[in-house]
Steps between C-alpha positions, in 0.01 A plus 500: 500500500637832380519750834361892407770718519331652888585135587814462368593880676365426815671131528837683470485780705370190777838332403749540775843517329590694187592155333142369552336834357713477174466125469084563557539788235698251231272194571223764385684622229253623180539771263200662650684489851827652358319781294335627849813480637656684284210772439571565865838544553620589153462903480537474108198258448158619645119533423292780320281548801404752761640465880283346760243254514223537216112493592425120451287216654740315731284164592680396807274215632612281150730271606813447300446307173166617447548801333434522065907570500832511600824704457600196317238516260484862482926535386373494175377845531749687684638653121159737549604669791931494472650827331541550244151408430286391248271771345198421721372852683580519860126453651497200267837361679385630854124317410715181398716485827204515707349249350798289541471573874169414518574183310752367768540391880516830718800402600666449146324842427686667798818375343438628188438831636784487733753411144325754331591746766863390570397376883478153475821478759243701805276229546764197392805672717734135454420573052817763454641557179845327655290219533341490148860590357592172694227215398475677174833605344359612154189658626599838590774756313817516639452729821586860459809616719456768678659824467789637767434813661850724362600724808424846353897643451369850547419421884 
């Protein structure tokens, strides 16, 4: 049985050692998986959308696996919302990602909007970039180094 991505988040950050939580995160390895992954951390790669949370009917009573769709399912998709876009209007794209929310298991929604947004890492604290980097070499660009501070030779 294929674990939703919530499931797959939420049995690593429970994982006590950081060898456990990249082992969990390979043994779940998908294409879907990695492309979250890297719409999160990756500040070159990121979705057409508005901040926040949209307006959208979050069923929470549904119990997992009884929703019309999945992230899985959904990957197919993504290419609507990534930039550069196709030439769909914006309401069109915003109309289509709520519907995807709708479509999915409130908690795979939350993760969606929490990728979208860049913040997956505040609810999944253990899900760094280090750690991605680590159980998924290829995923992300090489990290950009960060620039010394030159002591001002005027001072």
């Amino acid at each position: 049985m294929t674990l939703l991505i919530s499931e797959i988040l939420d049995k690593a950050e429970q994982a006590k050692t950081r060898q456990e939580k990249i082992n969990i995160l390979r043994e779940n390895n998908s294409d879907v998986f990695r492309c979250l992954l890297r719409l999160n951390f990756d500040p070159g790669f990121s979705l057409n959308l508005p901040e926040g949370s949209p307006p959208y009917k979050k069923e929470v009573d549904k119990p997992i696996g009884y929703n019309e769709s999945s992230l899985i399912k959904e990957y197919r998709r993504f290419y609507i919302w990534l930039t550069p876009q196709p030439s769909l209007s914006q309401m069109k794209k915003e109309t289509l990602f709520v519907g995807l929310l709708e479509g999915l298991h409130w908690t795979e929604a939350e993760i969606m909007i929490q990728v979208k947004d860049k913040i997956l890492q505040k609810k999944y604290k253990s899900i760094t970039e280090d750690l991605v980097r680590e159980a998924f070499p290829k995923t992300l660009p090489p990290p950009v180094p960060a620039k010394k501070k030159v002591a001002d030779p005027l001072v």
